[in-house]
C-alpha positions in Angstrom: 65.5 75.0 104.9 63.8 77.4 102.6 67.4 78.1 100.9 67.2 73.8 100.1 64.4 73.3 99.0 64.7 76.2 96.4 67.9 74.8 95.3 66.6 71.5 94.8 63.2 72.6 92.4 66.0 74.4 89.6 66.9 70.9 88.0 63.9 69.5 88.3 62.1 72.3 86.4 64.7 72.2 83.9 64.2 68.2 83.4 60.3 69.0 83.2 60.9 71.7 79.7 63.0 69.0 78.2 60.6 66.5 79.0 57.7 68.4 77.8 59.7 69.6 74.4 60.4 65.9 73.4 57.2 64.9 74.3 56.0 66.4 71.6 58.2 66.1 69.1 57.9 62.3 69.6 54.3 61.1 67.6 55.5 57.4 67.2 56.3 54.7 70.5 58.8 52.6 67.6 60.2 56.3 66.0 64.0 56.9 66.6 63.2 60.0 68.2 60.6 58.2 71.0 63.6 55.9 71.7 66.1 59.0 71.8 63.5 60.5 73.7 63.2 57.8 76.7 66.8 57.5 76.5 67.4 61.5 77.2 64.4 61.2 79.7 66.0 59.2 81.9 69.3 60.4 81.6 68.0 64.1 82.9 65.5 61.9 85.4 69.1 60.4 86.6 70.9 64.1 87.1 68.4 66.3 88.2 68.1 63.5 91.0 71.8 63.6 91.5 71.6 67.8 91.7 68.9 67.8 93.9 70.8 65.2 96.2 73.7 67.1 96.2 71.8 70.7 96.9 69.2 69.0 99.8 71.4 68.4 103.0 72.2 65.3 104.2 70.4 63.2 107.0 73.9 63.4 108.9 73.6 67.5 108.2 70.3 67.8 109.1 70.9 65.9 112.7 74.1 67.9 113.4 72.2 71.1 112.8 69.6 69.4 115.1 71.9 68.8 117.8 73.4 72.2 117.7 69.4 73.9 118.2 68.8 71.4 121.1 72.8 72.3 122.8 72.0 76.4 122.1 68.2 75.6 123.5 69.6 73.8 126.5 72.2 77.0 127.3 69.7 79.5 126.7 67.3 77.6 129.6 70.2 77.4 131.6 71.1 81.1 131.2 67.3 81.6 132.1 67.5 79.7 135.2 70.4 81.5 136.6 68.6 85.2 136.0 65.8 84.5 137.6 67.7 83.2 140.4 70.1 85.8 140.8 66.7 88.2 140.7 65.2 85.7 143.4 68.6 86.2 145.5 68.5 90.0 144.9 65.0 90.3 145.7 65.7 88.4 149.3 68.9 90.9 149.6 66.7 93.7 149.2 64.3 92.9 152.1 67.6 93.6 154.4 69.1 96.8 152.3 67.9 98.7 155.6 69.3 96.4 158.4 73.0 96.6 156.3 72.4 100.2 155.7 71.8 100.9 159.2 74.2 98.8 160.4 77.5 97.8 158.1 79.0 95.7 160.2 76.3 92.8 159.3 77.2 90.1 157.3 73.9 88.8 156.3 73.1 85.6 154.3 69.5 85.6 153.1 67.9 81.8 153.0 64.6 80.1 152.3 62.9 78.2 154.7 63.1 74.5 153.6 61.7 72.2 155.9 59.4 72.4 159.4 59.3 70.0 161.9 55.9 69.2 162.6 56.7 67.4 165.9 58.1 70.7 167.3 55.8 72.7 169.1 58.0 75.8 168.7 57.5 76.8 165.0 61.6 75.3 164.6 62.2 75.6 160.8 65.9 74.5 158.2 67.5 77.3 156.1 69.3 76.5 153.3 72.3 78.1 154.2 74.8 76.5 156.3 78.7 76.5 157.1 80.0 76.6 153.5 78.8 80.1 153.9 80.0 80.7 157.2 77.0 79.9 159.2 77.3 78.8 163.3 75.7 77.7 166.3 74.1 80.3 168.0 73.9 83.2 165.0 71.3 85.3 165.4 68.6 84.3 162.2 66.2 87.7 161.7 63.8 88.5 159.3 63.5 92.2 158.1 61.2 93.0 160.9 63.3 91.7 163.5 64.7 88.5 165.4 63.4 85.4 165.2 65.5 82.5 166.7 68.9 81.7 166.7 70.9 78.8 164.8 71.0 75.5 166.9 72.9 73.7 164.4 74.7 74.0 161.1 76.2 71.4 158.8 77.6 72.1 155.1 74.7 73.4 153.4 71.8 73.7 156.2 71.2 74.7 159.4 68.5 74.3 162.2 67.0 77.2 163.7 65.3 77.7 167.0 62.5 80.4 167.7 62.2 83.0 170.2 58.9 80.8 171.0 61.0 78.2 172.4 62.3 77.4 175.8 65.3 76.6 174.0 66.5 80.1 173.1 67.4 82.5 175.5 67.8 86.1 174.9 68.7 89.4 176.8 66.6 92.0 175.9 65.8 95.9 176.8 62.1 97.8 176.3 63.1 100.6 173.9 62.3 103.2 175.7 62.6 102.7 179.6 66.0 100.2 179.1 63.9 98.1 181.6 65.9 95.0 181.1 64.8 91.2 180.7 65.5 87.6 179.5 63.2 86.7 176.4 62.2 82.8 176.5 59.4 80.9 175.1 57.0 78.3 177.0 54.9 75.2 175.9 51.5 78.0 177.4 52.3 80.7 175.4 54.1 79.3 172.4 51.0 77.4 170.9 49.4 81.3 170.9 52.8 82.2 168.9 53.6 84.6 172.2 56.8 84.7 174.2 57.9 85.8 177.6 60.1 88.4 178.5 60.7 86.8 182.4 63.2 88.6 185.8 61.8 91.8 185.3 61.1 94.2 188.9 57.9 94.3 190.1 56.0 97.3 189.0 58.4 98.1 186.4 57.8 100.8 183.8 57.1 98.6 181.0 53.3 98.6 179.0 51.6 97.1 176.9 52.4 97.9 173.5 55.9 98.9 174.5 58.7 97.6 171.9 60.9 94.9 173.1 64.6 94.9 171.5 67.7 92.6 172.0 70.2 94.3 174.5 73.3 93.2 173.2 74.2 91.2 176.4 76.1 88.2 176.1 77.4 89.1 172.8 75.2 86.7 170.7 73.0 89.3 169.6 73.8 92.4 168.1 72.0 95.2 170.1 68.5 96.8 169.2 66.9 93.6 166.9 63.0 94.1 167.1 61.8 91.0 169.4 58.4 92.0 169.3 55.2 93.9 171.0 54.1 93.6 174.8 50.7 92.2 175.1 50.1 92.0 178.6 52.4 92.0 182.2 51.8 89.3 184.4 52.9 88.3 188.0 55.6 85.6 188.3 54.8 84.1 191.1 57.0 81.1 190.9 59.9 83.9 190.3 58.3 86.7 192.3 58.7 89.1 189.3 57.1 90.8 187.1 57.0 88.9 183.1 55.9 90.3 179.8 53.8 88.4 177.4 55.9 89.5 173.8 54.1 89.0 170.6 56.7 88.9 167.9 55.7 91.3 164.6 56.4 87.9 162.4 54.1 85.3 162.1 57.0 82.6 162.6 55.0 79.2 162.1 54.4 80.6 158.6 57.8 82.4 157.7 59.0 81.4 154.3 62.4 83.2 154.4 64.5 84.4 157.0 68.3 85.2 156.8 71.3 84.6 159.2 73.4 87.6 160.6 76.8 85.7 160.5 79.0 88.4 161.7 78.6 91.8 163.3 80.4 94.3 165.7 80.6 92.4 169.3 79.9 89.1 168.2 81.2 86.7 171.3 83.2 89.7 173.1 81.2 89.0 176.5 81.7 85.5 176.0 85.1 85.5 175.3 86.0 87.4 178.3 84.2 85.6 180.6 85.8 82.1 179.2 83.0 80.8 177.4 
């Protein structure tokens, strides 16, 4: 704009010396050279106007070159949106480098946690990920501490997830140490204390409190070894006559903002499959 407008002052300074030199030489309104002089005065008034119309752009320039900013503007903000969502994705990604790293077989799909519903006593929460990229029923969904629930159902772009805390999900599971083994399932008692059982073990079995409960594998919808918490306490089972561990999971699952969905790993649905599931 500064290139214009520079353009545009030449004539006009020009017209002004003219102007200026046959002002004074004109003394007289009636002279010939006052008449000459009005005459040549508006002549130059006439062509410097012309020059500077010619050297200013246009109004049709000026709003082409006004569309183009707003176009580049608009691709530059688009180009912005897309880093800092690919650093968004990355960072998510990163949370489960050592989950992949220790086990290459997972095919992991990070996701945000979209929606709760409040009606559910059981912390259940929807991840925007679904079967467009290759979610399932039943996938194991873990954050990078350890499982959390399991997919109860998937459409396009979504899915559903069920928690540990609920009575819902059902899950074989092994103390680290001992191999005691166990089922993991939630109740309506413990669940509102975000607290799970692990229920069938033997009486007097080797398992304490503060022991590490793990998935075992078992069934083939869980890969082996997922964190599902800490023992709390071990109760009596007197409706069962066993033994049950109260399991406090080391996620705070009511309040989990991310989680990701392990859609493949060595094993998947090899018990199942056998058996005729």
């Amino acid at each position: 704009m500064d290139k214009y407008k520079k353009q545009s002052r030449i004539p006009l300074i020009i017209t002004l010396i003219i102007v200026s030199v046959m002002g004074v030489l004109s003394q007289s309104e009636n002279s010939p050279i006052s008449a000459a002089f009005s005459a040549a005065a508006r002549g130059l008034f006439s062509l410097s106007v012309q020059a500077a119309r010619q050297d200013s752009p246009s109004y049709e320039e000026l709003q082409s070159e006004n569309k183009a900013l707003k176009s580049e503007n608009a691709a530059l903000r688009s180009q912005l949106t897309d880093f800092l969502e690919t650093k968004s994705e990355n960072a998510r990604l990163m949370k489960f480098y050592g989950l992949k790293k220790k086990n290459p077989s997972y095919k992991i799909k990070p996701a945000k946690v979209i929606s709760r519903d409040p009606s559910d006593d059981f912390g259940s929460f929807t991840l925007d990920v679904g079967k467009a990229e290759g979610v399932r029923q039943n996938d194991p969904v873990v954050t990078e501490n350890g499982l959390v629930g399991r997919v109860a159902r998937a459409d396009s772009c979504t899915c559903l997830v069920r928690t540990i805390l609920s009575p819902d999900t059902k899950v074989g599971a092994a103390e680290l140490k001992s191999g005691e083994t166990g089922i993991v399932s939630g109740t309506a008692e413990f669940s509102a204390d975000s607290l799970t059982l692990m229920k069938g073990l033997k009486r007097n079995c080797g398992i304490r409190k503060g022991d590490l409960i793990v998935t075992s594998g078992m069934g083939g919808f869980y890969p082996p070894d997922l964190i599902i918490g800490r023992v709390t306490e071990i109760r009596f089972n007197a409706f069962e006559a066993s033994d049950c561990a109260v399991i406090e999971p080391l996620d705070d699952i009511e309040r989990l903002d991310s989680a990701a969905v392990i859609t493949d790993f060595d094993g998947k649905g090899e018990v199942s499959e056998k058996n005729g599931d």
